[in-house]
C-alpha positions in Angstrom: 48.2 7.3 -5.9 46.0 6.9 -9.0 42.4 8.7 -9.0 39.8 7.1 -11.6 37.8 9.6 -12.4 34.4 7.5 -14.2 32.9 10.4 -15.2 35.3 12.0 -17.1 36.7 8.5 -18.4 33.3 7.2 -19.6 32.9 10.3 -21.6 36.4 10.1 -23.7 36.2 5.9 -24.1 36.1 4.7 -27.4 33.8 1.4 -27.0 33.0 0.6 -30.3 37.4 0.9 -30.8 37.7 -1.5 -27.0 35.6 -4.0 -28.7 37.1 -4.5 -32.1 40.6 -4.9 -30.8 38.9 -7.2 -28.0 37.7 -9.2 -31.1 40.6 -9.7 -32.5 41.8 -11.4 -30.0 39.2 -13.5 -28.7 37.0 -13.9 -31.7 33.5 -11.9 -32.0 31.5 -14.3 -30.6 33.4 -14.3 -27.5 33.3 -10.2 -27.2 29.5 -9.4 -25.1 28.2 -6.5 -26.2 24.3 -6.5 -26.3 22.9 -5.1 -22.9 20.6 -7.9 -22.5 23.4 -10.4 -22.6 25.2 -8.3 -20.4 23.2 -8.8 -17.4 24.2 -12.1 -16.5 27.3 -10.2 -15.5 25.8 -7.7 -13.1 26.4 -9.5 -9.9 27.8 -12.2 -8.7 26.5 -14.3 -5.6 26.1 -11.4 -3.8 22.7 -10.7 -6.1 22.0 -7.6 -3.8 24.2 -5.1 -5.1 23.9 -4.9 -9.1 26.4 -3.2 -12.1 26.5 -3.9 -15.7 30.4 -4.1 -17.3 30.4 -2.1 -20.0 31.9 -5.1 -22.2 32.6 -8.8 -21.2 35.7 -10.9 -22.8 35.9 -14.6 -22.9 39.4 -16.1 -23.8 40.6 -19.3 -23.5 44.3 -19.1 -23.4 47.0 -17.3 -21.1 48.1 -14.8 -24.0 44.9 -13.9 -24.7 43.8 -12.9 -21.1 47.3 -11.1 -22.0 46.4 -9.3 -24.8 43.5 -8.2 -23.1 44.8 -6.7 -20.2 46.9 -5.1 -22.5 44.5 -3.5 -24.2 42.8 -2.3 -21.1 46.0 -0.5 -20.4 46.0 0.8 -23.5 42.5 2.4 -23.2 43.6 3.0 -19.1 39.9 1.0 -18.8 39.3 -0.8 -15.4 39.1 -5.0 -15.9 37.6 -7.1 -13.7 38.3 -11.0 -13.6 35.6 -13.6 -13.0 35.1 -17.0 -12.8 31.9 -18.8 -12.3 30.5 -15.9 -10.5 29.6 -17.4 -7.4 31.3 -15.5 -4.6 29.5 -14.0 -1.9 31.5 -10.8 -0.8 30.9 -8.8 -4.4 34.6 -9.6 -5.3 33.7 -10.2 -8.7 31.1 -7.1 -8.8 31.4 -4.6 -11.8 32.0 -0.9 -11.6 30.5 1.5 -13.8 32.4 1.5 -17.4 34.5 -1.8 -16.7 35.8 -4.9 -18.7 35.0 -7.6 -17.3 37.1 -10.7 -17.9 35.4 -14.1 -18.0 37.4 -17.5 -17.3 34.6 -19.4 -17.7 36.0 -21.0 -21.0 39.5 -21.7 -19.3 38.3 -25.0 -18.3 40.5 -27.3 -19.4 42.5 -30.0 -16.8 46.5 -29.3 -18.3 48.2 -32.1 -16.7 47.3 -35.2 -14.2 50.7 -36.0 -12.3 49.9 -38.7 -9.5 53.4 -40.1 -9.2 53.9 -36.2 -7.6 50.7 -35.7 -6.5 49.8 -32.4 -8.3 47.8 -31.4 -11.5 47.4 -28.4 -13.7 44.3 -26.5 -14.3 42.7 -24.1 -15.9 40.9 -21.1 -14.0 37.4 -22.2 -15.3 37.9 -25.7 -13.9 35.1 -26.3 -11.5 36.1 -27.5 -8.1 34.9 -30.9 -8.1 35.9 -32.0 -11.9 40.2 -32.1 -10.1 38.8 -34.8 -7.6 36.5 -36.6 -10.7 39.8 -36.5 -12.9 41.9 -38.3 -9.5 39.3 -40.5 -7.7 39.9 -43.6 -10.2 43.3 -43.6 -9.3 42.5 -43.1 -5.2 43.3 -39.1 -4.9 40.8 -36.2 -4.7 41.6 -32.4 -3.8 40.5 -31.1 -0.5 39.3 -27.7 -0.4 36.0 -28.4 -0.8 33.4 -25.2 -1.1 29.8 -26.2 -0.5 29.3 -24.6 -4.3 32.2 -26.9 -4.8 30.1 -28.3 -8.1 29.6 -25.0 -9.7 32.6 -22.8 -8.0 35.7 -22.5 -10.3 39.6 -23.0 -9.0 40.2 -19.7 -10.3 37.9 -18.1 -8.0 39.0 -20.0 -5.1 42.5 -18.7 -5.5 41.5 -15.1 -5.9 39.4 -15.4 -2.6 41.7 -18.5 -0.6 38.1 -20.6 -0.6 37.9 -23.1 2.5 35.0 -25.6 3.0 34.0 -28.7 5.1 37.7 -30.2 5.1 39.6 -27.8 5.8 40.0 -28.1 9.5 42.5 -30.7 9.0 43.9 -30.1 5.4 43.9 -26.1 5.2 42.1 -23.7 2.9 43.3 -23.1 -1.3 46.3 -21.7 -0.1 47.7 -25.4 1.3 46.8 -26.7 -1.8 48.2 -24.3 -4.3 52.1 -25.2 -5.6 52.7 -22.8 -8.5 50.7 -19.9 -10.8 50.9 -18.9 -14.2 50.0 -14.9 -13.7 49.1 -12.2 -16.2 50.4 -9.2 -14.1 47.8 -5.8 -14.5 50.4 -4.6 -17.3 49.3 -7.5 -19.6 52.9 -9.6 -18.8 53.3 -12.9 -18.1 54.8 -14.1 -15.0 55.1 -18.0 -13.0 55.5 -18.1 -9.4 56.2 -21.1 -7.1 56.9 -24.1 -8.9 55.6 -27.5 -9.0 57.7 -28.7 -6.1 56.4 -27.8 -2.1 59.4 -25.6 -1.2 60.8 -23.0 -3.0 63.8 -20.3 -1.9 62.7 -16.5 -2.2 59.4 -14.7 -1.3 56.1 -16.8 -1.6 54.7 -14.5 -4.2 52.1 -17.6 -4.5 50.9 -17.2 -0.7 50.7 -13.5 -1.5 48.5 -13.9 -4.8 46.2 -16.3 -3.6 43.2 -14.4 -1.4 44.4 -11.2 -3.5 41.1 -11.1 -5.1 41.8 -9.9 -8.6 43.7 -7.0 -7.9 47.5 -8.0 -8.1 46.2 -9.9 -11.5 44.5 -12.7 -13.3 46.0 -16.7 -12.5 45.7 -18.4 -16.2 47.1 -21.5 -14.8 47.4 -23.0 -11.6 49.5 -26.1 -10.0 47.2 -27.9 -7.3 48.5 -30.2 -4.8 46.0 -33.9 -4.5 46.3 -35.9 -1.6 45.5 -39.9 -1.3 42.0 -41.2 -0.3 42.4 -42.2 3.0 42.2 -45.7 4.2 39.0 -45.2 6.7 36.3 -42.4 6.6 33.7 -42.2 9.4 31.1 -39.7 9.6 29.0 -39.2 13.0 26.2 -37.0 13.0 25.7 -36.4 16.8 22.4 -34.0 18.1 22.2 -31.8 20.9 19.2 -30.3 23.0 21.4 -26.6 22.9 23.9 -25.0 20.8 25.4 -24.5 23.9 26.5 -28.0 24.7 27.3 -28.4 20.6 29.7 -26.0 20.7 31.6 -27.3 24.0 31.8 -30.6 22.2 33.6 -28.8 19.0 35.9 -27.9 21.8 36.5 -30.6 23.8 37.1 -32.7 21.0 40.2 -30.5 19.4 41.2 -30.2 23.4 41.3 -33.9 23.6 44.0 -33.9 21.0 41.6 -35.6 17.6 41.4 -33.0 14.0 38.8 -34.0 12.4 39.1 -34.1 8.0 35.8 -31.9 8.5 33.4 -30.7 11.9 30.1 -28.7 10.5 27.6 -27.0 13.2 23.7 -26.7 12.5 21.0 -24.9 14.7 17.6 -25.5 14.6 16.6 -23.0 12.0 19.2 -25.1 9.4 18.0 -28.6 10.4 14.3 -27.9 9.0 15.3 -25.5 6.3 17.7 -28.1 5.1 15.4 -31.1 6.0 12.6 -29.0 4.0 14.1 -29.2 1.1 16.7 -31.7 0.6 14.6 -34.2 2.8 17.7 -36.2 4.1 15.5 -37.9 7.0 18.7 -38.0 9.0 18.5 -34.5 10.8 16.4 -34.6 13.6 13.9 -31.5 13.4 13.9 -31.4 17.2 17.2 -31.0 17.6 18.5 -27.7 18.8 21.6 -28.3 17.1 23.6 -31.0 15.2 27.0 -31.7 15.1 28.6 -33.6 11.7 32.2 -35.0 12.1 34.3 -36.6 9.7 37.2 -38.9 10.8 39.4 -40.5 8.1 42.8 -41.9 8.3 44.1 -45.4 8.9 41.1 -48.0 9.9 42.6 -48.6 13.4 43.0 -44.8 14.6 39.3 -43.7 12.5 37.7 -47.1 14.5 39.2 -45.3 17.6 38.6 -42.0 17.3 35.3 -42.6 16.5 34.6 -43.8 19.9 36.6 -41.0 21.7 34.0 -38.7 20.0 31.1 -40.4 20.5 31.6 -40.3 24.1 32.8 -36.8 24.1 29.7 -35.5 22.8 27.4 -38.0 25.0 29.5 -36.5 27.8 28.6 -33.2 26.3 24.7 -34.3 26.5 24.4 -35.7 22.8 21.2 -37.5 22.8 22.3 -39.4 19.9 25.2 -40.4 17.8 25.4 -42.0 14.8 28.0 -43.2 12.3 27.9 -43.3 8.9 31.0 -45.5 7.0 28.8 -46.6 3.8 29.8 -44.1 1.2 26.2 -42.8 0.3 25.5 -42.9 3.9 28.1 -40.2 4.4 26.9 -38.7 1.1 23.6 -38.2 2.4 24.7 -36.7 5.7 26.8 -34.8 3.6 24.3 -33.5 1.1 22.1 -32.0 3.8 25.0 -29.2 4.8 26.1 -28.3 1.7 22.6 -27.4 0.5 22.6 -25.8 3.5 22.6 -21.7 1.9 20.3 -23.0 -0.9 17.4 -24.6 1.5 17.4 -20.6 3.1 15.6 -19.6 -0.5 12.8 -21.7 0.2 11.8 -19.9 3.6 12.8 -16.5 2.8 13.0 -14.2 -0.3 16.3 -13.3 0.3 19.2 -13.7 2.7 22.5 -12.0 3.5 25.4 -14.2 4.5 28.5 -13.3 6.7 31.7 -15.8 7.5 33.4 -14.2 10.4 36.1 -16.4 12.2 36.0 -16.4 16.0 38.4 -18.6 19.0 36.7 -21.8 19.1 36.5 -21.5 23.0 34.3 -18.4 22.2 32.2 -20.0 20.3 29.1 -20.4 23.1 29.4 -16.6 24.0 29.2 -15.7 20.5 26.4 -17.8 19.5 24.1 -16.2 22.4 25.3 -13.0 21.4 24.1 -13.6 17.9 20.8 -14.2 19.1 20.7 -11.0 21.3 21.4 -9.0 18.0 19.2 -10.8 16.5 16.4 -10.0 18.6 17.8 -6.4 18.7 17.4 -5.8 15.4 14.5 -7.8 14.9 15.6 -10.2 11.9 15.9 -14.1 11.8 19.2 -15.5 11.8 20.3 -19.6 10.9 24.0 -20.4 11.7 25.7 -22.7 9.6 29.9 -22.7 10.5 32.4 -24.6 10.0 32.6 -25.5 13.5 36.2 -26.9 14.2 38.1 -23.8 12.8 35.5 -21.0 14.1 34.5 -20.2 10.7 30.7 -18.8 11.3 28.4 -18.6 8.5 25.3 -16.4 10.0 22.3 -15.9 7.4 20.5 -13.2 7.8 16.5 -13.6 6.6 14.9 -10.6 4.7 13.2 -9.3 2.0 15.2 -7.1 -0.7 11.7 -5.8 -2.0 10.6 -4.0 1.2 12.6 -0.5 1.6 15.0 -0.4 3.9 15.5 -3.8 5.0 19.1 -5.0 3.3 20.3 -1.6 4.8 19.4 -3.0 7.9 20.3 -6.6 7.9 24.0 -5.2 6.5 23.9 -3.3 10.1 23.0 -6.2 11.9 26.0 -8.3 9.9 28.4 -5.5 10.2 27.8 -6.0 13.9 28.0 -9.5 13.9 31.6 -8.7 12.5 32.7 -6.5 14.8 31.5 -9.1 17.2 33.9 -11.8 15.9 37.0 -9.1 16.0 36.0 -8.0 19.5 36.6 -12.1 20.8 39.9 -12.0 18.9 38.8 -13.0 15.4 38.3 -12.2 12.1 35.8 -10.8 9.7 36.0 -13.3 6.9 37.4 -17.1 6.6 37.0 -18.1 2.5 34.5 -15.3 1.7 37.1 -12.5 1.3 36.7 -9.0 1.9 35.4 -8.2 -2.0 33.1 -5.0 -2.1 31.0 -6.0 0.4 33.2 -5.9 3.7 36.0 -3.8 3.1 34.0 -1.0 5.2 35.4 -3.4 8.2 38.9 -3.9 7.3 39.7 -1.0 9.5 37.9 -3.1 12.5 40.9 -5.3 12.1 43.8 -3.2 11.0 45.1 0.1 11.9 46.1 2.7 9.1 49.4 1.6 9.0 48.6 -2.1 8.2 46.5 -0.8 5.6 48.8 1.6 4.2 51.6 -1.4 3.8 49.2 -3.7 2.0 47.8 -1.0 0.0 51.5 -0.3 -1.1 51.9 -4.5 -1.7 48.9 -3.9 -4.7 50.9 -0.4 -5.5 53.3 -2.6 -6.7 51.3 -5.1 -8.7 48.9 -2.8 -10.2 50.1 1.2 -10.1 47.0 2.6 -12.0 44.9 0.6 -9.8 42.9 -0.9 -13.0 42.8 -4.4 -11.6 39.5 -5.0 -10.0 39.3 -1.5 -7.8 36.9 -0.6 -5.3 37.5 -3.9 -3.6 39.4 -5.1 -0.3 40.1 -1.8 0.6 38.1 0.9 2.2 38.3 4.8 1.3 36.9 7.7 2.8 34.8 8.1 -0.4 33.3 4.9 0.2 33.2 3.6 3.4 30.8 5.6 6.0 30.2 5.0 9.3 27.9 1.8 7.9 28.4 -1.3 5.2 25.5 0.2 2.9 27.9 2.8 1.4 29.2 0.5 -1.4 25.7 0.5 -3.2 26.1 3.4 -5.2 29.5 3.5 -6.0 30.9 7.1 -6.3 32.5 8.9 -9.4 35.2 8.7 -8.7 38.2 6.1 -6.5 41.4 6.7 -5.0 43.5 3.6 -4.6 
């Protein structure tokens, strides 16, 4: 066990001594030292809770992120990796007297192999630019974020993103082949390979969803996948969320996976419809279903049908298909706007992704609305429908006292909700800062203790990215609020 005492620490650190070594390395202009500058760093999407690094790096190569860790060690300084800084579980959130390490300049595409189907990135490539640098030649990569435009790979490794597709084709973790690491000592490691199968432990599986604290990926070797032949999407509405969500089931019951199958109440539909204005949601509707078919022509032209009628059996009023590209764009556009559009009706919001049974999915959507009312703030639900994966957004204002402590309540209940039905309390969010107060609604001390032992290993002086995942009796209460202040000092 390794205490960090950030008191004590903060007091004997030699900054000015950090940053000129930093600068050697990376250059002074990529070194961030002026307080002002070192605000954009504070948060990530989670802009509730706030911390300034005490310094920010920028490299652009695998030895440099090397050298830098290595300095870290050096100094016995706590880094902190981040990408484009727009998770939503603080797992890119400073502590008090940190480095944090920026990919952001990482960013370049290393190699474009379709005869084997896999490329070579970067951290700091953003999602979407591996599926720009494939679609000429008829490939795309399918995890697919709805910040998939602005989220980088290397944050979608550290927390095992998901998105619209990946009902049918799996979350980062499918998609990832091989990793070039820098370990928390500063060395320089591969794992997997750049072929699917590989003899040994998946060290791979185990570092993706790690979250920055069994190291930093500098490279990573993506699987892409061939543009199907046929792509339908139907956008069918329903008079209740009720008879939405038995359709979600009866259509995986009836034996179809769809590429993607999204789930918006009424709340989302005019939020989304307020601001994007896709004319295609129907304001009325208590909730919408949108499902994506792909695959050969002949088994897309007939699934399309088998749904259709599943959800007009299920009381759909209408159902429509979409086959034109834009069309599907459009319908498309509307979800994945879908956290934005809340910023228009609300100052702020506070977004869980808990994962439930999909045959619990009615029960848990009424009991949503119970603790809704209970605690007496608004909630939209936007969830990846075919998989369970619920996105809840909880309406508030920061700026009145009082209010996030109590919408974290009402989400740490909605949690507890989703592990009380047999589920989970995050799908692609990860656990970061802001839900490791629940791990222990999942896991019993022992599992804890054995994965605490797994980033023992990895990082034994705890420096990579601490006070995350994992909760400690010095900062988990009997609430999620106790992560604001963060104390002194951690034991990891």
């Amino acid at each position: 066990m390794v205490i960090l005492d950030q008191a004590n620490r903060s007091n004997s650190i030699n900054w000015q001594a950090i940053a000129q070594a930093f600068e050697r390395v990376v250059g002074q202009a990529n070194v961030v030292q002026r307080k002002e500058e070192l605000l954009v760093y504070e948060c990530d999407g989670l802009t509730s809770y706030r911390q300034r690094p005490a310094l920010v790096v920028l490299p652009r190569t695998t030895e440099q992120v090397a050298e830098v860790v290595k300095i870290c060690n050096r100094y016995q300084v706590p880094f902190i990796a981040r990408g484009a800084g727009t998770g939503l579980s603080g797992g890119a959130l400073p502590i008090e007297n940190c480095v944090l390490i920026g990919t952001a300049l990482m960013k370049q595409i290393l190699e474009v192999d379709l005869d084997n189907q896999r490329v070579v990135v970067q951290p700091g490539v953003i999602n979407n630019w591996v599926t720009q640098a494939v679609s000429g030649a008829g490939f795309y990569y399918a995890p697919d974020p709805s910040s998939q435009i602005i989220c980088s790979i290397g944050g979608n490794v550290a927390e095992n993103s998901g998105g619209v597709h990946c009902l049918k084709y799996g979350v980062t973790t499918n998609h990832v082949l091989g990793l070039k690491l820098v370990l928390p000592d500063g060395s320089i490691v591969d794992v997997g390979s750049k072929v699917s199968e590989m003899p040994g432990y998946d060290l791979t599986g185990l570092f993706v969803g790690s979250e920055g604290t069994l190291g930093i990926a500098t490279e990573i070797t993506l699987r892409i996948l061939k543009t199907a032949e046929s792509i339908h999407v139907l956008l069918a509405d329903f008079t209740s969320v009720e008879a939405a969500g038995q359709a979600v089931s009866d259509i995986i019951s009836a034996g179809i996976i769809p590429g993607g199958m999204e789930m918006m109440d009424n709340f989302s539909i005019n939020a989304v419809e307020n601001v994007v204005a896709t004319n295609c949601y129907p304001r009325d509707a208590d909730a919408i279903l949108l499902i994506e078919l792909d695959g050969l022509s002949v088994e897309v032209e007939a699934n399309s049908d088998r749904v259709a009628a599943i959800c007009r059996q299920n009381g759909a009023r209408n159902v429509t298909v979409a086959i034109d590209p834009q069309e599907r764009f459009t319908l498309w556009k509307g979800r994945k706007a879908a956290f934005a559009a809340m910023g228009k009706i609300s100052p702020d919001y506070y977004v869980q992704d808990g994962v439930i049974p999909r045959t619990k999915l009615q029960y848990v959507l009424r009991e949503i609305e119970v603790l809704s009312q209970k605690h007496g703030y608004r909630v939209a639900n936007v969830f990846h429908a075919g998989d369970g994966n619920l996105h809840p957004l909880i309406l508030f204002d920061n700026a009145i006292p009082g209010q996030l402590e109590q919408v974290e309540a009402l989400g740490g209940d909605i949690l507890k909700l989703c592990v009380e039905v047999g589920g989970s309390i995050s799908g692609e969010h990860g656990i970061g800062a802001d839900k490791r107060c629940y791990m222990s609604e999942m896991f019993n001390e022992t599992d804890l203790e054995t994965m605490l032992w797994v980033r023992q290993v990895f990082n034994p002086d705890g420096l990579a990215n601490p006070e995350k995942i994992f909760p400690t009796p010095r900062t988990c209460g009997e609430s999620a609020h106790a992560h604001q202040k963060f104390p002194e000092a951690e034991v990891f």
